[in-house]
C-alpha positions as semicolon CSV with decimal commas, in nm:
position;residue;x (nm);y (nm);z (nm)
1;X;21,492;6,577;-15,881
2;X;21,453;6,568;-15,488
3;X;21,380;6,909;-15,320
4;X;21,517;6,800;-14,965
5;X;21,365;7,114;-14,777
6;X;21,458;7,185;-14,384
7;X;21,186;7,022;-14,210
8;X;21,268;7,237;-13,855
9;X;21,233;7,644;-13,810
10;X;21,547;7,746;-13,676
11;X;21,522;7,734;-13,263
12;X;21,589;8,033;-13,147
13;X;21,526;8,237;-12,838
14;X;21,601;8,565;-12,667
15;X;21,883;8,424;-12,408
16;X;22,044;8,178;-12,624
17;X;22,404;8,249;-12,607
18;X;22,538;7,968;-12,860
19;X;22,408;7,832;-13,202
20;X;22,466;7,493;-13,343
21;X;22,456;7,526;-13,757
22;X;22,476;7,245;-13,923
23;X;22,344;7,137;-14,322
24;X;22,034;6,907;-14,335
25;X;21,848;6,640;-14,194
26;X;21,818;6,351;-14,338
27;X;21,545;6,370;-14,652
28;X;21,335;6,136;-14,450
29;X;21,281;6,427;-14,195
30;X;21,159;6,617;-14,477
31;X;20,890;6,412;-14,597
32;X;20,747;6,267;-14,220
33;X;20,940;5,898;-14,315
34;X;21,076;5,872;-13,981
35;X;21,195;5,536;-13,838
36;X;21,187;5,368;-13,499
37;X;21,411;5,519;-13,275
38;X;21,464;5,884;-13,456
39;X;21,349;6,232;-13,276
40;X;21,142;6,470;-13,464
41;X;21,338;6,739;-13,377
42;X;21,674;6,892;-13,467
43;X;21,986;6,631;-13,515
44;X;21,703;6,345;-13,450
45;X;21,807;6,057;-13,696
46;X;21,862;5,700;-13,483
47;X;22,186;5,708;-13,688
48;X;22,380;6,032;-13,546
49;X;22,584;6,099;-13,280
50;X;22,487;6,450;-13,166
51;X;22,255;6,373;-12,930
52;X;22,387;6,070;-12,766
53;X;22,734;6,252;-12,729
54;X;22,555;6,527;-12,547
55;X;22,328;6,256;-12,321
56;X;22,680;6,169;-12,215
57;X;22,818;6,485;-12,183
58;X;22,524;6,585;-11,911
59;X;22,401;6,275;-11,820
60;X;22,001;6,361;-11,920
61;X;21,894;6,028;-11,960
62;X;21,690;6,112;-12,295
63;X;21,441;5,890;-12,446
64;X;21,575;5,799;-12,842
65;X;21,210;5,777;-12,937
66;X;20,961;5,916;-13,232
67;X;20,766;6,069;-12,901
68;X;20,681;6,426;-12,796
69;X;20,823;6,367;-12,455
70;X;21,181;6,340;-12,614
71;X;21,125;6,636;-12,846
72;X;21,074;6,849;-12,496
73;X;21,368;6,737;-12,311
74;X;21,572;6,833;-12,606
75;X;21,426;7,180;-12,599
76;X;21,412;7,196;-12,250
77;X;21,768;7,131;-12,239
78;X;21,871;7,369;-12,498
79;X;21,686;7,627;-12,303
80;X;21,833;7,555;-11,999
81;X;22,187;7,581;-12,170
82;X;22,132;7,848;-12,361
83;X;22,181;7,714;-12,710
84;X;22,000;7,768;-13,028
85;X;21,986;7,540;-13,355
86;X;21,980;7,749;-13,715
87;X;22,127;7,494;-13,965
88;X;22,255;7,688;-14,257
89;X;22,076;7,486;-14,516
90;X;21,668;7,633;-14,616
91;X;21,683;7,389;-14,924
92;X;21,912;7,174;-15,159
93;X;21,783;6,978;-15,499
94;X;21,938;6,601;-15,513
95;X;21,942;6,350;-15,812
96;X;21,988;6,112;-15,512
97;X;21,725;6,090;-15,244
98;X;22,056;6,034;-14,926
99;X;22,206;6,254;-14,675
100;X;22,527;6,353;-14,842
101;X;22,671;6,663;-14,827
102;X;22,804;6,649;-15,144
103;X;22,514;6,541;-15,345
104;X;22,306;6,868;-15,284
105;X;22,276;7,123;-15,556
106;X;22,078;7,471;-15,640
107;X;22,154;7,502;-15,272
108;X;21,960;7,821;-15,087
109;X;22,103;7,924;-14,790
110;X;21,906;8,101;-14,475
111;X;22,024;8,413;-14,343
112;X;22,239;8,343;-14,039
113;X;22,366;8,700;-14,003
114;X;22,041;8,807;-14,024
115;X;21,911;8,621;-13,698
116;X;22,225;8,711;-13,553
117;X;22,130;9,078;-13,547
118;X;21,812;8,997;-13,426
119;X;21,901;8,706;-13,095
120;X;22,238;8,944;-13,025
121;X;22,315;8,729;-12,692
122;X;22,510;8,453;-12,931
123;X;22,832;8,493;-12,954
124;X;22,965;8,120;-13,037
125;X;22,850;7,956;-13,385
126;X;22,953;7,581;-13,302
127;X;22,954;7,417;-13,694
128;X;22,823;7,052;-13,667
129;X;23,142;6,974;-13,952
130;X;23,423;7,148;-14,078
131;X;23,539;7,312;-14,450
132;X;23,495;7,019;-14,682
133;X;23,252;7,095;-14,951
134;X;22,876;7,173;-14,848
135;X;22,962;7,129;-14,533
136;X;22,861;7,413;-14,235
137;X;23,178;7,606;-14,245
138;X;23,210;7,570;-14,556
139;X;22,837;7,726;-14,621
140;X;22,921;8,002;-14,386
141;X;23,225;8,112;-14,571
142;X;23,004;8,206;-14,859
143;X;22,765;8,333;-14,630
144;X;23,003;8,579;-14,496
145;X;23,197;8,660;-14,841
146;X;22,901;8,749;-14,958
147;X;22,825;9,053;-14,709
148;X;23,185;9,130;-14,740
149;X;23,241;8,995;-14,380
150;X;23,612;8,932;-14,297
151;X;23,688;8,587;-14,158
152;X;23,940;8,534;-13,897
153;X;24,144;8,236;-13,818
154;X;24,232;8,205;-13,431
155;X;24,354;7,818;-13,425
156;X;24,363;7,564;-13,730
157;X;24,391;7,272;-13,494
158;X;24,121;7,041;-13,536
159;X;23,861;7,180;-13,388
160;X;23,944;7,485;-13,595
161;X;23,838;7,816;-13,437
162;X;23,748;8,141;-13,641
163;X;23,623;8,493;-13,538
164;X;23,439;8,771;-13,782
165;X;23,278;9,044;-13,671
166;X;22,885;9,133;-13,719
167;X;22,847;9,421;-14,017
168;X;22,571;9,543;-13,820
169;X;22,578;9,511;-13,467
170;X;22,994;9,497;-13,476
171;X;22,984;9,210;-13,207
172;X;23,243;9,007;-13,226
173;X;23,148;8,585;-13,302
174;X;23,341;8,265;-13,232
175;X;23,318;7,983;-13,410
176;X;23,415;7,634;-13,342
177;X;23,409;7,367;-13,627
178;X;23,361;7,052;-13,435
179;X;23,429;6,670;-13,586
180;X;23,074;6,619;-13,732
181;X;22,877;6,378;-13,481
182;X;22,815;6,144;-13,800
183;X;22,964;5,808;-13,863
184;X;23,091;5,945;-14,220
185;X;23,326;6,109;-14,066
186;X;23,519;5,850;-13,830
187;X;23,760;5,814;-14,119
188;X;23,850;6,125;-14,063
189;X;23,850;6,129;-13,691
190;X;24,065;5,809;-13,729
191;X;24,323;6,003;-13,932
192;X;24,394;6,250;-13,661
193;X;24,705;6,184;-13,442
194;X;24,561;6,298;-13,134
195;X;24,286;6,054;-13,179
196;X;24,571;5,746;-13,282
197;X;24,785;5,893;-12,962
198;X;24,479;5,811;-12,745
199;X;24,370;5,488;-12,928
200;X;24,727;5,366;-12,858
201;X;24,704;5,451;-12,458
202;X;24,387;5,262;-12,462
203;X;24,281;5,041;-12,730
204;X;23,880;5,014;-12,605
205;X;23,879;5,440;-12,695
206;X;23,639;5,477;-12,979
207;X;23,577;5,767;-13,223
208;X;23,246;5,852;-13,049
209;X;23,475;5,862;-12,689
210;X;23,676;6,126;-12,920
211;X;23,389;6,349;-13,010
212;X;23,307;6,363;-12,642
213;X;23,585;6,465;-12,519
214;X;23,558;6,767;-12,810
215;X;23,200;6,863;-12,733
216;X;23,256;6,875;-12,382
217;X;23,459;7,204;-12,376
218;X;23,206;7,401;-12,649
219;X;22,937;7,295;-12,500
């Protein structure tokens, strides 16, 4: 059995206004296995799409390099943006050392309420995947259920859009489940009939081009 332990402390910081929460990293991240191209940071892994979609987004110009130099301009961009990183995730055990979602068990969750009350500028949780099982949302269901924290649905089209209210500080919180930025989910994105509406108008649009579009207006 695999303990795939979060490799990152959640980044957090006084002004931060919005909060990606996603699962895990891969379980390479967690033991220092890294390959050539991935970020030792938050969302690094050469294979997702986070990252790039936001280079896009705001034209940075990051390096996608196992450097310190491209650890800072992630921070420094988050900083200058105002958004913090808490994945939900402190720990899973897998019979399978992979990334899946589903393959995660004895699962220990870290307290996102808890930092909430404590960084009370955020008021938009942006989920890095929707409701499936073990994914964000899904996580943070439980999360709330379990402090008896009402859940609100504002908009079930994809990207869905829920409000609850803090137990303790009784601010109000968005959330916005986006199209996870990983390729196991272009199925999914290619299901959607926005997405075929669009491929149809122009066949070189992509499932990547989709998840741009998406991020753009959260973030």
């Amino acid at each position: 059995m695999f303990l795939h332990s979060h490799p990152y402390e959640p980044f957090l910081f006084e002004n931060a206004t919005k909060l990606i929460v996603g699962t895990l990293p891969p379980p390479r991240f967690t033991v220092g296995d890294l390959k050539e191209g991935d970020v030792n940071f938050c969302y690094g892994s050469k294979d997702g799409q986070l990252w790039p979609i936001l280079n896009s987004i705001f034209d940075l110009d990051l390096l996608f390099e196992t450097t310190q130099k491209a650890i800072e301009q992630r921070k420094s961009f988050l900083k200058q943006r105002r958004i913090g990183i808490c994945d939900i995730v402190e720990s899973a055990e897998r019979d399978k050392i992979d990334a899946s979602d589903l393959g995660m068990q004895n699962i220990k969750l870290r307290n996102i309420l808890g930092y909430l009350e404590k960084y009370t500028a955020i008021d938009t949780l942006i989920f890095t995947g929707g409701n499936s099982k073990n994914g964000p949302e899904y996580f943070f269901r439980k999360h709330l259920k379990d402090h008896g924290v009402f859940f609100k649905n504002i908009s079930d089209v994809v990207p869905r859009i829920h409000e609850f209210v803090h137990p303790t500080t009784l601010k109000k919180i968005r959330t916005v489940s986006l199209t996870a930025p990983s390729g196991a989910a272009n199925r999914a994105v290619g299901s959607l009939e926005l997405y075929k509406k669009m491929k149809d108008e122009n066949p070189l649009f992509n499932t990547v081009d989709f998840r741009i579009l998406q991020y753009k207006e959260y973030f």
